[in-house]
C-alpha positions as CSV (number, residue, x, y, z in Angstrom):
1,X,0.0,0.0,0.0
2,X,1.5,3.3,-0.7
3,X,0.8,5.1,2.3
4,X,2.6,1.9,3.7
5,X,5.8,3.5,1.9
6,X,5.1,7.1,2.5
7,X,4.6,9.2,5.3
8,X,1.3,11.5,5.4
9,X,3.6,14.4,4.3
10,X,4.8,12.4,1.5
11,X,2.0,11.7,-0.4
12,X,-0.1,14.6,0.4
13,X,2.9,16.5,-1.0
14,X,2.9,14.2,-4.0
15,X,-1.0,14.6,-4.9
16,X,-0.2,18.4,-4.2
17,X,2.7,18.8,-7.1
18,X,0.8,16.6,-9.2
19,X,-2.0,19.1,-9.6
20,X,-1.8,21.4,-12.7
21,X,-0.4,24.6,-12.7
22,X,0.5,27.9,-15.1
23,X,3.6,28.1,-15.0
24,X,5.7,31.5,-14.5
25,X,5.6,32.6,-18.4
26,X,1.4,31.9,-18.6
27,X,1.1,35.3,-20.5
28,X,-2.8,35.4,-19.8
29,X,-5.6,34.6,-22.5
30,X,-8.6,36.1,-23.7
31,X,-12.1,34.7,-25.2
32,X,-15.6,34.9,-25.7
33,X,-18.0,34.4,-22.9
34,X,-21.3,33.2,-22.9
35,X,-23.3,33.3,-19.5
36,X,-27.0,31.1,-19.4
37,X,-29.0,31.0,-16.0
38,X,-31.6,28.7,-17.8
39,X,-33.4,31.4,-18.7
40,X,-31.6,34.2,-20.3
41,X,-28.2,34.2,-21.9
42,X,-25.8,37.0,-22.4
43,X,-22.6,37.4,-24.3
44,X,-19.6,39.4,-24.1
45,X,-15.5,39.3,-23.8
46,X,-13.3,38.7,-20.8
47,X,-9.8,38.8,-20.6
48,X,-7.3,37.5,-18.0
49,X,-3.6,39.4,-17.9
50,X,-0.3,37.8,-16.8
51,X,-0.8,38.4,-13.6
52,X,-4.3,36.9,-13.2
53,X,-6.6,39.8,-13.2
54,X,-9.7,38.8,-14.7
55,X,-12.2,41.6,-16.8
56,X,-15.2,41.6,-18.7
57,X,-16.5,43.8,-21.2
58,X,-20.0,43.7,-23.4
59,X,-21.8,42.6,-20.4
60,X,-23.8,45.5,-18.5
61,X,-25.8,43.7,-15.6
62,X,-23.5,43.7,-12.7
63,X,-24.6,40.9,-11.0
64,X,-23.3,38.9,-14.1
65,X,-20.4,40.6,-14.4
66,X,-19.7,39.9,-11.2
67,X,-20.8,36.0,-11.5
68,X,-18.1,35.8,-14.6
69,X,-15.8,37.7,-12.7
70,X,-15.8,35.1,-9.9
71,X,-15.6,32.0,-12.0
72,X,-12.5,33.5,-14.2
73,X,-10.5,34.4,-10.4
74,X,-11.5,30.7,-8.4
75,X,-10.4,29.1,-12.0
76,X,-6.8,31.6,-11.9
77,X,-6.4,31.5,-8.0
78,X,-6.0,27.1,-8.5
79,X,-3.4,27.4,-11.5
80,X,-1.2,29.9,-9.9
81,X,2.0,27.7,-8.7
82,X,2.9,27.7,-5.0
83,X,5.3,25.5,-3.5
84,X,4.4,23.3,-0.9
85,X,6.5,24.4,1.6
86,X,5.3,27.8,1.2
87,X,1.7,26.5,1.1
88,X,2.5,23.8,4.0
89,X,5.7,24.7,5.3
90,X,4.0,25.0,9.3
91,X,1.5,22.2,8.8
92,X,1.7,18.3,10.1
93,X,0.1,15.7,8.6
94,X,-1.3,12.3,9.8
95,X,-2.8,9.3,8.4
96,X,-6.8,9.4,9.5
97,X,-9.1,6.8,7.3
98,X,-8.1,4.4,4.2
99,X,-11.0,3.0,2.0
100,X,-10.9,-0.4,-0.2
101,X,-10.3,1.7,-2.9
102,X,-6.9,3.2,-1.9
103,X,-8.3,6.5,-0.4
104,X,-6.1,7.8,2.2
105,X,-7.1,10.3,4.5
106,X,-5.0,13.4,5.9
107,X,-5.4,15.2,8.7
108,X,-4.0,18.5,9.2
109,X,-2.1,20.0,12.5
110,X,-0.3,22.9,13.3
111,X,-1.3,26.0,11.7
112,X,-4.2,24.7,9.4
113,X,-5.4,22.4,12.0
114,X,-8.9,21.3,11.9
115,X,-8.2,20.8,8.2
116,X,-8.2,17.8,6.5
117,X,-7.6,15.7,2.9
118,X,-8.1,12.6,1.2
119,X,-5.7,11.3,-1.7
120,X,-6.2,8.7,-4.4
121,X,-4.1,7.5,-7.3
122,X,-2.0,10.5,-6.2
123,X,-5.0,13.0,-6.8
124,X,-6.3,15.2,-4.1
125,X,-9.7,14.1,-4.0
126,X,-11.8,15.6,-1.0
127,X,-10.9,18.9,0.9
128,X,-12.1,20.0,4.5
129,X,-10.5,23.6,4.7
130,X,-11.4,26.4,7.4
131,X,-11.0,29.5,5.5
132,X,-12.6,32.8,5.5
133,X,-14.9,31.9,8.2
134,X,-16.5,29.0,6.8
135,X,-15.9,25.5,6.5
136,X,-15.7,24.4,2.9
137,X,-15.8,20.7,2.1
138,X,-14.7,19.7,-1.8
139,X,-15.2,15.8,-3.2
140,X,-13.3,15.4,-6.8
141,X,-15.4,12.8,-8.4
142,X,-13.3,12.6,-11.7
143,X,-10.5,14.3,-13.4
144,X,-8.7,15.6,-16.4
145,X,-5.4,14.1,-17.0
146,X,-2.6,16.3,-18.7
147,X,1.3,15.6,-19.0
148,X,1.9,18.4,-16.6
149,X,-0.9,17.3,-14.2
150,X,-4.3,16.4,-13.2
151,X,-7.3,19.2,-13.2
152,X,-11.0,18.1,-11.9
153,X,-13.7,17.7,-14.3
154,X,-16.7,16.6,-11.8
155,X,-16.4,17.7,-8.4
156,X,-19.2,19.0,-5.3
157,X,-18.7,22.0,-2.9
158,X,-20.3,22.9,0.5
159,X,-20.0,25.4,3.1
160,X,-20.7,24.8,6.9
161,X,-20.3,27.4,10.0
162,X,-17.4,26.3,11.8
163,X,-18.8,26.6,15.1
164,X,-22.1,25.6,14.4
165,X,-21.8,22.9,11.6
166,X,-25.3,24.5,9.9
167,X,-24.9,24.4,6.1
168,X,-24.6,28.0,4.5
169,X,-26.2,28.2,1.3
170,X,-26.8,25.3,-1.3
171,X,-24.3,22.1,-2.1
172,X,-23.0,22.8,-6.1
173,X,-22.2,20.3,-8.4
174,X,-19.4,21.6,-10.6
175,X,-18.7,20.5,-14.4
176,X,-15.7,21.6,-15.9
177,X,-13.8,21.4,-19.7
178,X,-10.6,22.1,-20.6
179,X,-9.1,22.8,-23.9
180,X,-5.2,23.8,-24.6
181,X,-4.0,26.7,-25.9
182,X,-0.4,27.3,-26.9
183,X,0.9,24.8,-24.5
184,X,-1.4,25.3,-21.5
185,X,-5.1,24.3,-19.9
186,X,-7.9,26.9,-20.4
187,X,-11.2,26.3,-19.4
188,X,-13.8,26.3,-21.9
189,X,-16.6,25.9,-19.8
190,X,-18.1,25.2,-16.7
191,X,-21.3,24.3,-15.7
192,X,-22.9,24.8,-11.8
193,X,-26.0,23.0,-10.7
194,X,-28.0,23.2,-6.9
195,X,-31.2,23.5,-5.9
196,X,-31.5,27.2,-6.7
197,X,-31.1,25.3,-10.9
198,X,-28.4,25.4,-13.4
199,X,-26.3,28.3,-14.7
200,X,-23.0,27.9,-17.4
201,X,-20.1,29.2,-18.7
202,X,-19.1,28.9,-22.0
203,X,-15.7,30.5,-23.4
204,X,-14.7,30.3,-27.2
205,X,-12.1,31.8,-29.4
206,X,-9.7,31.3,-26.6
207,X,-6.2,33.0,-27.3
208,X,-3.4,33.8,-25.4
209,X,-2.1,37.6,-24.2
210,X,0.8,38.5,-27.2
């Protein structure tokens, strides 16, 4: 068994490295949008520079601006590349649970304590983080493989008061696709389903920033 062979640090550190990143050349990229809440589509441009900064232009509402606007920064916040000891560096880890299907579960001390993983097939594929006040709990259901690492295609997300444990706001189900442009991962669309219904993201004529 591999966590037999590795310590918790190991192979969370493994599953972490493995996950893809831009690297420090990603020039940014620019495309087409397409926003659809079910009900009512709208089209427009966005644009995210060098240094991650996402805009959007053709698109008046604010409230879907600022719905694009979130999806493009969660999407450019995961690529940036961190090392692990800068991400980790004042964290321990432990083994908690394995499952008959080589899960392994991590739990977190030191500074993130309360915090906790699990890994499979050297994929990160839950995550129980404290952060900004909330509790937010993430299972990877399946993923896109790439030579310079994995990105999740299907994959849930809740939020929880820490104190309390009362879910904040509805569980999301989370569809994503990839396409590469010039040697790196873009996404070309996402789709979000809950209770409160379906909404999408579709971005075409993807190019990257001269």
């Amino acid at each position: 068994m591999v966590a037999a062979q590795l310590s918790a640090r190991e192979l969370f550190r493994a599953a972490y490295e493995n996950r893809y990143t831009w690297d420090a050349n990603f020039p940014g990229y620019r495309a087409n949008v397409t926003y659809s809440d079910g009900n009512q589509s709208w089209q427009g441009a966005v644009e995210v520079s060098a240094d991650l900064k996402p805009s959007i232009s053709g698109i008046e509402e604010p409230e879907v601006v600022k719905l694009i606007h979130g999806q493009l920064f969660e999407v450019a916040i995961h690529r940036v590349r961190r090392g692990f000891e800068d991400t980790h560096g004042k964290n321990e880890f432990e083994f908690g649970n394995s499952d008959n299907d080589g899960t392994v579960e991590i739990l977190v001390n030191g500074k993130s304590a309360g915090d906790r993983y699990k890994v499979r097939d050297n994929e990160v594929v839950l995550v129980h983080r404290h952060i900004h006040g909330v509790v937010v709990t993430i299972n990877t259901f399946s993923t896109h493989k790439s030579a310079e690492g994995y990105l999740s295609h299907r994959y849930d997300s809740v939020y929880h008061d820490p104190t309390t444990g009362e879910q904040k706001g509805d569980r999301s189900e989370f569809e994503d696709e990839y396409i590469t442009v010039g040697g790196y991962q873009l996404l070309s669309a996402r789709t979000i389903r809950s209770d409160s219904g379906t909404i999408s993201f579709r971005f075409s004529d993807l190019e990257l920033l001269s």
